[in-house]
N, C-alpha and C positions, 0 to 999 in steps of 0.2 A: 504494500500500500504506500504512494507515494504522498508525501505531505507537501501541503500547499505550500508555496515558495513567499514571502514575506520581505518586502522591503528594510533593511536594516540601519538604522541610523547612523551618522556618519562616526560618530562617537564611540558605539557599540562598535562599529567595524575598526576602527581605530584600535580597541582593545581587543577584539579577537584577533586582528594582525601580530600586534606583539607577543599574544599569547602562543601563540604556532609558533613565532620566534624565538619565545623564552631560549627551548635547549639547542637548535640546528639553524644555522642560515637558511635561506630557500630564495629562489628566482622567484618571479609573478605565479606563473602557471602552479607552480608545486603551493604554493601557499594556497589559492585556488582550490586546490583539492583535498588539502589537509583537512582546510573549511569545511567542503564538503562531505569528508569520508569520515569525517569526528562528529560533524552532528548530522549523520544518518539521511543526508543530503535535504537535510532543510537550508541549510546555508548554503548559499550557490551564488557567490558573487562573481558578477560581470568584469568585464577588465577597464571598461568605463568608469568604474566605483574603486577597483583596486588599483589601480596605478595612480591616479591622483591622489588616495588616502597613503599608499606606499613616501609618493613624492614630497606628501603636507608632513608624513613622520620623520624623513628624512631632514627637512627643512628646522623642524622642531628638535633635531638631534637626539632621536629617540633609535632613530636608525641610523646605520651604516650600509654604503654599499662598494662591493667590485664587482669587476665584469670577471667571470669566469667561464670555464667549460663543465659546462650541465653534463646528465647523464646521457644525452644524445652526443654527443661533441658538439655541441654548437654553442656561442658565446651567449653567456646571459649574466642580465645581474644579478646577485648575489645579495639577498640584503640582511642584515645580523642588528641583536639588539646592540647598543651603546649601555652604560652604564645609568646613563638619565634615565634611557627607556626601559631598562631593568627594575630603577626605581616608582617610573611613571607608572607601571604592571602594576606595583604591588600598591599603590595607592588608587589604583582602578578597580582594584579585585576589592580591596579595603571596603569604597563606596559600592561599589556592585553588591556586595555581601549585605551593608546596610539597607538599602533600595529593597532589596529582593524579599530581605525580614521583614520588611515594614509592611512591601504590598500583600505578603503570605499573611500578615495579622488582619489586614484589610478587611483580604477575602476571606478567614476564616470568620470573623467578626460578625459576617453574615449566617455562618452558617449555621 
């Protein structure tokens, strides 16, 4: 059963980016699919969404990148967290964790 695809905010996608990158560098496409293959293909971001949110991490120094040779041989870039974005992660996870408590007391509130 395939689950309906959901637009993702730019912010959320900012912190799943880095999450994928916590422990291994990865080019566009492999990040793309990590997305994908870790949440059971609900996340399915376009390259439209990921290479500018890639470019606005890089910019904010959250990211690092080089060009290397992918597992095809062919050149791509490489992008890896910085130490900022190491820290940026765990203060995303921090409020993520908050957020998620508050909305679960919400809805249990009702029930």
């Amino acid at each position: 059963v395939a689950c309906p695809r959901f637009p993702i905010p730019q912010a959320t996608l900012d912190m799943l980016i880095l999450q994928v990158l916590w422990l291994d560098p990865a080019h566009g496409y492999a990040i793309a699919q990590r997305l994908q293959q870790i949440s059971r293909e609900t996340v399915q971001v376009n390259q439209g969404s990921l290479y500018p949110a890639l470019h606005r991490l890089e910019q904010k120094r959250w990211l690092k990148s080089e060009w290397r040779q992918s597992e095809t041989g062919r050149e791509a870039k490489f992008y890896a967290l910085t130490a900022t974005g190491h820290k940026q992660l765990a203060r995303e996870k921090a409020s993520w964790d908050r957020l998620t408590k508050a909305v679960q007391l919400i809805f249990n509130e009702g029930a």
